[in-house]
N, C-alpha and C positions, 0 to 999 in steps of 0.2 A: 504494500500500500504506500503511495505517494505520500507524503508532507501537506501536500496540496489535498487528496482525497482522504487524510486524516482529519486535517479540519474543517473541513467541510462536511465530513459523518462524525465527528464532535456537532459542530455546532448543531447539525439536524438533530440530535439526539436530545441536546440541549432543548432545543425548541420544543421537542413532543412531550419531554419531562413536563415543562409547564405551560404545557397546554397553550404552546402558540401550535400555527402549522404553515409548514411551508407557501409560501405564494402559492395561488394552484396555474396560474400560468407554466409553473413547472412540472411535466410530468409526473404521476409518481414514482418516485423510484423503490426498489425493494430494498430493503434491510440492509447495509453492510456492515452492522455490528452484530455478534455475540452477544449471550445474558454478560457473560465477566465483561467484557466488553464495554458494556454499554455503564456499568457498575464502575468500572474503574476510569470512565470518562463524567462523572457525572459529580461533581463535590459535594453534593450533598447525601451523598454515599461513601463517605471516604470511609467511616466507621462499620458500613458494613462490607468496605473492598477488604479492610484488615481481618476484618473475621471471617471473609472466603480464606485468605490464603493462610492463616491457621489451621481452617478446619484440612487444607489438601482438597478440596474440592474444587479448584477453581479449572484442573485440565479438565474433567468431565463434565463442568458446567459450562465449557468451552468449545466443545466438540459433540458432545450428543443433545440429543432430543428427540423430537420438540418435549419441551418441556414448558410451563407457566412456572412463575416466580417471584413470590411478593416481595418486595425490596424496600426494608421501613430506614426510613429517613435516620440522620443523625440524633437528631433529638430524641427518637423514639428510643435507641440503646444508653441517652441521658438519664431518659427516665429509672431506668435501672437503678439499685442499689451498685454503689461503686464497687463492691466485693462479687457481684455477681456479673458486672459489666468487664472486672478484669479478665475473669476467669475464660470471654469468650474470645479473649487473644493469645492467652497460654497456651502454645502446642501440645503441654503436655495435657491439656482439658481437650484432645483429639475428641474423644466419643463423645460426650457430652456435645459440643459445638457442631460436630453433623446431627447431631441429635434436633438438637433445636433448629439448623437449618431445614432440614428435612420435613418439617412441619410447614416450609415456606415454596417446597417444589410440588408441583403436580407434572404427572412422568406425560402429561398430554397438552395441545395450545388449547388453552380456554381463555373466552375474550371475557369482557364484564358485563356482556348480554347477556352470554352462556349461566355465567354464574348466577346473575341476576332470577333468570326463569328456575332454578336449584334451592332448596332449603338446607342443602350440605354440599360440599364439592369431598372430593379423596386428594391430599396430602400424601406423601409418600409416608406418612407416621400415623397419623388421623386423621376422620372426617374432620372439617371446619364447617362449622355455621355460618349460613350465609342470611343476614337479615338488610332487607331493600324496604324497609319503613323508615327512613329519613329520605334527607336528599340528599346521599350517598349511599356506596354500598357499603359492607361492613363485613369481614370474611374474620371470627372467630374477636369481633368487638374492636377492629384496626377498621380505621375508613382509607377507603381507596382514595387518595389522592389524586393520582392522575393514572388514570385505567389504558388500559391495550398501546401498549409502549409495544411496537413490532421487534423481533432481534431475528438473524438468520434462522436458528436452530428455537423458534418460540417465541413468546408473549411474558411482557412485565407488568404487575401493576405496583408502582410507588406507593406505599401504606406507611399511615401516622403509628403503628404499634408492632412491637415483636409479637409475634405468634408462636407463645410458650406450648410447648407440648404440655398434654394433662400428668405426664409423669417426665420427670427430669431426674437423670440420675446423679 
């Protein structure tokens, strides 16, 4: 990838994160980022770029799919207790942090219509609850911020909350 076709697929990514969208005098074009991709060009994902590549997950979230994948904002691992927010950048808390990631992939692309019409979607760990009585959606009490972020290999939705698994070890 060029210099030139880097920031150019930065900036697009940028733009869909907060819900600008491209002039439409421009074609659409398809996807030329990755979920890590898309995570590791995005700043207000810096906190969750750290705790891909602790958990080791970031070649497989880089190369297969399709996958869906909630991606909660910096603030949302703020909210954390700081002794439980350390622990998700120690490599040696390995299981644990796919643990909790895992609760944030679904191993299929689902958009936030898809979800929308479901009163549970499947996580790769658990069901999540999905409630569409505000005006937003809300996948296990996180609201979607900005839904169906496209990536090569699948679909992101940016959410305001970590999606704790019901058992953490």
């Amino acid at each position: 990838m060029t210099t030139r076709t880097a920031c150019h697929t930065t900036f697009l990514a940028l733009l869909l994160l907060w819900g600008l969208q491209p002039a439409p005098a421009v074609a659409q074009e398809e996807p030329e980022m990755n979920i890590v991709e898309i995570v590791e060009n995005t700043p207000r994902l810096s906190v969750l770029n750290r705790v891909l590549q602790a958990s080791g997950m970031k070649d497989s979230l880089r190369t297969g799919g399709p996958y869906t994948m909630f991606l909660p904002v910096n603030e949302a691992f703020y909210e954390l207790p700081y002794a439980e927010r350390s622990l998700l950048w120690d490599t040696s808390n390995r299981a644990r942090i796919r643990r909790i990631l895992s609760n944030h992939i679904l191993d299929r692309r689902m958009t936030s219509e898809e979800m929308a019409a479901r009163s549970n979607i499947p996580s790769r760990l658990e069901d999540l609850p999905v409630d569409t009585t505000g005006n937003l959606i809300q996948v296990k009490g996180a609201n979607i911020l900005q839904p169906d972020v496209e990536a090569v290999n699948g679909m992101v939705h940016v959410i305001d909350a970590i999606l704790m698994p019901s058992y953490v070890e």
